[in-house]
N, C-alpha and C positions, 0 to 999 in steps of 0.2 A: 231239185230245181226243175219246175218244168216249164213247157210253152216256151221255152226258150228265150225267155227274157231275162235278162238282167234285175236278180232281187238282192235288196239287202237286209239284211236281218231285222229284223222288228227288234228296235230298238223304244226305250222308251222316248215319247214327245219330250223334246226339253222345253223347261216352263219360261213361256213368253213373260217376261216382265210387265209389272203390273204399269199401265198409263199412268201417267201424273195426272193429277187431278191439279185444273189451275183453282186457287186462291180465288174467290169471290170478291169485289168489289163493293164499294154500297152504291148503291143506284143512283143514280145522278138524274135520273127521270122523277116528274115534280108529279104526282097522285093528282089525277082527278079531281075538280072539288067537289063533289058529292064527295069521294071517300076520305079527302084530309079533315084531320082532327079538326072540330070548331076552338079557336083561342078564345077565351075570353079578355078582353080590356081591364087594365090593370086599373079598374074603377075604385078599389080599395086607398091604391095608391095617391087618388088626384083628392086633393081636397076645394071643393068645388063652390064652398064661399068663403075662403080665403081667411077660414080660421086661423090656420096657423101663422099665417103672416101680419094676422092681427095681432096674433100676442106676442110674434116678436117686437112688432111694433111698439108695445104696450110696456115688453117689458125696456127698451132703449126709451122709451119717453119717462118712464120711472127713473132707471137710472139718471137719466141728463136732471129729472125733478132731483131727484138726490144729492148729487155735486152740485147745484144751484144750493138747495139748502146748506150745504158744509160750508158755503162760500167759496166756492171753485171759480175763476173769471173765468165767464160763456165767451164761447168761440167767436161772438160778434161783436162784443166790447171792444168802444175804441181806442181806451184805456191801456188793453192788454195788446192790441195791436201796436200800437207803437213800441211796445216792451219789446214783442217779436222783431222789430224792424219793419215795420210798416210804416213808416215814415215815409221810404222812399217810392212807394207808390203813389200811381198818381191822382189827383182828385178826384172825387166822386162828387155831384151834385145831391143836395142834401134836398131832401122834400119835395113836395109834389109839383111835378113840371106844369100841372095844369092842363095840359093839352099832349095830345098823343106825340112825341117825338120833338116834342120841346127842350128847351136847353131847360128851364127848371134856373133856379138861385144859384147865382154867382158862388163859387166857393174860396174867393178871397174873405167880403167883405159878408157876403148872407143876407144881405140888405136889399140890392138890387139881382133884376132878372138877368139872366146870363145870354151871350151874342147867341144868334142860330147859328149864325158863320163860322164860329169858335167851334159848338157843339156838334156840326155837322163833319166838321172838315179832321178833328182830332179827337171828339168826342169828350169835350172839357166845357163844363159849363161857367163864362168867366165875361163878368160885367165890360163895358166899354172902361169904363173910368179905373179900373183895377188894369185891364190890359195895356192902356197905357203908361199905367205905372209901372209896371216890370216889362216894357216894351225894348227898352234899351240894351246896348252889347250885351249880351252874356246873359240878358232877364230871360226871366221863365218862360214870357211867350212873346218872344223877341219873332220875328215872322220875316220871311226874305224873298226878296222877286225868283219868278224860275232864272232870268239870265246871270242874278249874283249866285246862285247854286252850281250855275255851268261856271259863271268864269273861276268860283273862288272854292269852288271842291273838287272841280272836274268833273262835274256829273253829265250823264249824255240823256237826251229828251227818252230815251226808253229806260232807264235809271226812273226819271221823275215822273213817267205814264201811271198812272193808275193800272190802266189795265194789263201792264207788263208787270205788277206788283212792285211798284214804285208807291210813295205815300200820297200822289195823285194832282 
């Protein structure tokens, strides 16, 4: 020993453990656009005069041509409607109103022109002379002042508003 210090034996280093290395991540940072890929537009995909939707079309008018020929009743017959229960729906005016927003032909009688009053207020197109034929208790277009709705149903003037969704 010399120099008077304090030695100790040369021993070997002992081996520092290796660092962990962390796990990489994927980048969550968006490229440049200079260096992001170019996409292209799924232009293959689009069909852009609507061929395809013509032949489905083509082939649903085929079929409906088909069942017409077997004799199948069309969905608009009004034959087959009543079969269905269509009965209980309510009239429709038959034929051309003539004029934009017209009541169009009475659907009792088909003879005379139907009220605007009728047509505008419940959307039924129904001649004077038929209206007051089923005007009476319990008739089809039996009609009632707003004060016998309040005394004899109990309805309250915002029940019978229009604009509160009452029938107006």
């Amino acid at each position: 020993m010399q120099g008077g210090g304090f030695f100790a034996e040369e021993a070997e280093p002992e081996a520092q453990p290796e660092p962990q290395r962390r796990q990489l991540l994927p980048s969550t940072r968006v490229a440049h656009p200079s260096i992001r890929p170019q996409v292209q537009p799924f232009v293959d995909s689009v069909d852009p005069e609507g061929e395809a939707a013509l032949a489905e079309l083509e082939a649903a008018d085929a079929a409906v041509r088909d069942l017409e020929q077997r004799g199948a009743p069309s969905a608009f017959d009004s034959s087959s409607a009543d079969n269905l229960g269509g009965g209980s729906l309510p009239p429709v005016a038959r034929g051309n109103t003539g004029i934009r927003g017209g009541a169009g032909r009475c659907v009792e009688c088909e003879a005379k022109e139907g009220q605007a009053k009728m047509y505008a207020a419940f959307n039924v197109s129904v001649c004077y002379d038929c209206q007051k034929a089923h005007k009476g208790p319990g008739g089809r277009y039996q009609l009632i002042s707003k004060s016998k709705a309040k005394d004899e149903y109990l309805l309250t003037d915002r029940q019978l508003d229009g604009a509160s969704g009452g029938p107006g």
